[in-house]
N, C-alpha and C positions, 0 to 999 in steps of 0.2 A: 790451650795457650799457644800460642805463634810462637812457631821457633826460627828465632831471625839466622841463628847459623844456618838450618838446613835452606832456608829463604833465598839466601846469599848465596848458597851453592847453586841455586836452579835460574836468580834473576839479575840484573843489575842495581845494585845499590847504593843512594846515596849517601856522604858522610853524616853519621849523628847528626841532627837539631842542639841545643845548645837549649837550657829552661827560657834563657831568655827571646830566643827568635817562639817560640812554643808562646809566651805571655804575648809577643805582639801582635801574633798569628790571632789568639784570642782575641783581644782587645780591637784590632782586625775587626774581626766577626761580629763582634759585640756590638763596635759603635756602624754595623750599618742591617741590625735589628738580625741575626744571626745567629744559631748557635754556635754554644764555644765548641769546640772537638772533643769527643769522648775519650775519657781517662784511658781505655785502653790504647786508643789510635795515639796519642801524645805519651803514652808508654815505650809505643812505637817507633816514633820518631826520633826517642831520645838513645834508638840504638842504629836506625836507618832512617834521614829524613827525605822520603821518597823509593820509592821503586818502578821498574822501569822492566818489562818483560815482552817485546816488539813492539805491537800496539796497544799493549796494557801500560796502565800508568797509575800508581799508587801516590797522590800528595805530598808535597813537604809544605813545613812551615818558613816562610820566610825565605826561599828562593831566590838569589838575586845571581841574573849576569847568564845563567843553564837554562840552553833551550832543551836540555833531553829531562830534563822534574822537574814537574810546575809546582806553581805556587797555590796553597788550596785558598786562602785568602782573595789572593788575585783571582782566582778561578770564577771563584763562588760571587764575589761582585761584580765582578763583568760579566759573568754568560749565564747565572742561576739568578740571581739579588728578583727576590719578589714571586717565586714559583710559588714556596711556603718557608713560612717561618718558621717551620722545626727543623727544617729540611738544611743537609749539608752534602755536598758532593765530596767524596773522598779520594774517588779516583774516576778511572774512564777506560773503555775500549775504544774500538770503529763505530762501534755497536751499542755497548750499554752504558750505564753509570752506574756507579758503587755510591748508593746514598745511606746515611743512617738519618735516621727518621729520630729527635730529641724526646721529642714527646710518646711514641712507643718504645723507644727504647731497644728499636731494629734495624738493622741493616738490611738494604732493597739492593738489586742489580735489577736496573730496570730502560727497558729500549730508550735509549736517546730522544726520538723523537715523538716518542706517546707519553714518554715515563710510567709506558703499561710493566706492572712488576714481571719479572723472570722467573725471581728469587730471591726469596727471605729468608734469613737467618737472625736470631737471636745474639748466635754465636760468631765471634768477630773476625775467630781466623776462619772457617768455612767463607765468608764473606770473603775475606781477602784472597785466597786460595781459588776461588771462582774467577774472580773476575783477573786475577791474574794467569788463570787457567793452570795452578798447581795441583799436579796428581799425586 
């Protein structure tokens, strides 16, 4: 399980998500053929919505106004919309993307611009802990 204290201690983090920015964030997703965010990451959110570790960038929902955490909604229909339909970007480096994959039910870090895999995990914080480069 992700421990957002020790998280907090190593990256920068945004204020909570709110269930309701988290519902539109869905709804978002939904109406433009998308998955919704996995329970854990919206777990996430509702303690840091967004992280931010140099050129790492871990998603918020519902982002308005902060150019330092993006919005994964915004993200995901402007730069991703139509790669794949299970497919959700969650965060970003220089380098890779933090995808989870709906339909396997996996988290990918994979090159930007092959979306050739890096690295898979099942498990959510190895996933985050990766691509945020947390040791």
């Amino acid at each position: 399980m992700l421990n957002i204290d020790v998280l907090k201690e190593q990256v920068g983090c945004n204020a909570p998500a709110s269930e309701t920015q988290i519902k539109i964030c869905n709804l978002k997703l939904k109406q433009n053929n998308l998955p919704e965010l996995p329970s854990e990451y919206s777990d996430m959110l509702k303690m840091c919505n967004g992280f931010s570790n140099e050129d790492a960038h871990i998603f918020g929902a519902e982002i308005k106004g902060n150019n330092w955490y993006k919005d994964i909604a915004t993200f995901n229909i402007a730069y991703f919309h139509g790669c794949s339909a299970n497919w959700i970007i969650l965060g970003e480096d220089e380098a890779f993307y933090f995808i989870y994959d709906a339909e396997q039910q996996k988290y990918y870090i994979a090159e930007r611009d092959t979306l050739d895999e890096d690295f898979i995990a099942q498990d959510f914080t190895k996933a985050v802990e990766y691509i945020l480069r947390i040791e």
